[in-house]
C-alpha positions in Angstrom: 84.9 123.1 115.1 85.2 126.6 116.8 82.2 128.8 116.9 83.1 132.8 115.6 82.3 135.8 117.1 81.4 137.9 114.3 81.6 141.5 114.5 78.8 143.1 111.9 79.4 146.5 110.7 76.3 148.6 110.1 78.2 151.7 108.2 80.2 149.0 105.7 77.4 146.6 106.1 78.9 143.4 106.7 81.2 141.3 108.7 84.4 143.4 110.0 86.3 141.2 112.0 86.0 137.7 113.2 87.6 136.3 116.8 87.6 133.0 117.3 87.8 131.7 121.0 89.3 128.3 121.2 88.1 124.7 119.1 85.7 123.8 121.3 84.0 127.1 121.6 80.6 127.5 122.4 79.4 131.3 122.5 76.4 131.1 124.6 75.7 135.3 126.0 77.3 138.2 125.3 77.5 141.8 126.8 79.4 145.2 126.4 80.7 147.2 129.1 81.7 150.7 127.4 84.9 149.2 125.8 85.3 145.5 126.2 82.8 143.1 124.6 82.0 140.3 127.4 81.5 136.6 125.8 80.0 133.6 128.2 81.5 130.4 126.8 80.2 126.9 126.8 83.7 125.4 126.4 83.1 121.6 125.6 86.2 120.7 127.0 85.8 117.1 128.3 87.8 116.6 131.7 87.8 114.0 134.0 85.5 116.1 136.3 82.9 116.7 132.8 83.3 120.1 130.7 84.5 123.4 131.0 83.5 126.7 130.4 84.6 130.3 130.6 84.0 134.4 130.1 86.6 136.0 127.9 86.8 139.9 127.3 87.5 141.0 124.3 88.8 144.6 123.7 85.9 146.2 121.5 88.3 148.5 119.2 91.4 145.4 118.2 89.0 142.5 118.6 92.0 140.9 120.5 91.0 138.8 123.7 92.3 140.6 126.6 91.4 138.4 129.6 89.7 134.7 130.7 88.0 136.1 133.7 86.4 132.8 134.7 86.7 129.2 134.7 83.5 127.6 135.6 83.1 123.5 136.1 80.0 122.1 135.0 78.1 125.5 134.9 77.3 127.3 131.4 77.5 131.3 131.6 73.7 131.5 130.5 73.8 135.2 130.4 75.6 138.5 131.3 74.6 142.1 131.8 76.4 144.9 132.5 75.3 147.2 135.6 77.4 150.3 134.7 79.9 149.2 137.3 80.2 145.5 137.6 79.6 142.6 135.1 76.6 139.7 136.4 77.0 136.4 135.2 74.8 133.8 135.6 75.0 130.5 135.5 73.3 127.4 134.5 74.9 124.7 137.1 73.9 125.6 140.0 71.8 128.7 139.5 74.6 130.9 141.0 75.0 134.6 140.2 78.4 135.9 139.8 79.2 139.6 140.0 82.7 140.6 138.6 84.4 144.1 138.7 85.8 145.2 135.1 
């Protein structure tokens, strides 16, 4: 069962769109860069190695997933935060830091 991103709207007050990641989705941090909405995924994707897990960006104004930045083994994207100029993800695996350029 796939976990929704629900986008709330405060002027119609209620839920405006919906994206839905992938079946095994498991939204765990989320972050906004000015126009793209940044989503750390705990994808529990069983492989042979253990799980997977990802960041998508998803364009703020179609709610249409523009990009899987990241494909993380074992790690979970525990958080993200947005500098003004670069994206920081960390992660739970290893205690690692990633910075990404949007």
């Amino acid at each position: 069962c796939a976990l929704p991103i629900f986008k709330w709207s405060t002027i119609r007050s209620g839920i405006s769109a919906t994206v839905t990641l992938s079946a095994q989705s498991w939204p765990s941090a989320l972050a906004f860069d000015g126009t793209d909405i940044w989503v750390g995924d705990r994808l529990r994707q069983s492989t042979d190695a253990g799980y997977r897990a990802a960041v998508y960006r998803i364009n703020a104004a179609s709610n249409q997933v523009v990009a899987k930045i990241q494909d993380y083994a074992d790690q979970d994207p525990a958080a993200l935060a947005f500098d003004g100029m670069d994206m920081w993800i960390a992660t739970g695996g290893p205690n690692a830091l990633t910075k990404l350029r949007p």
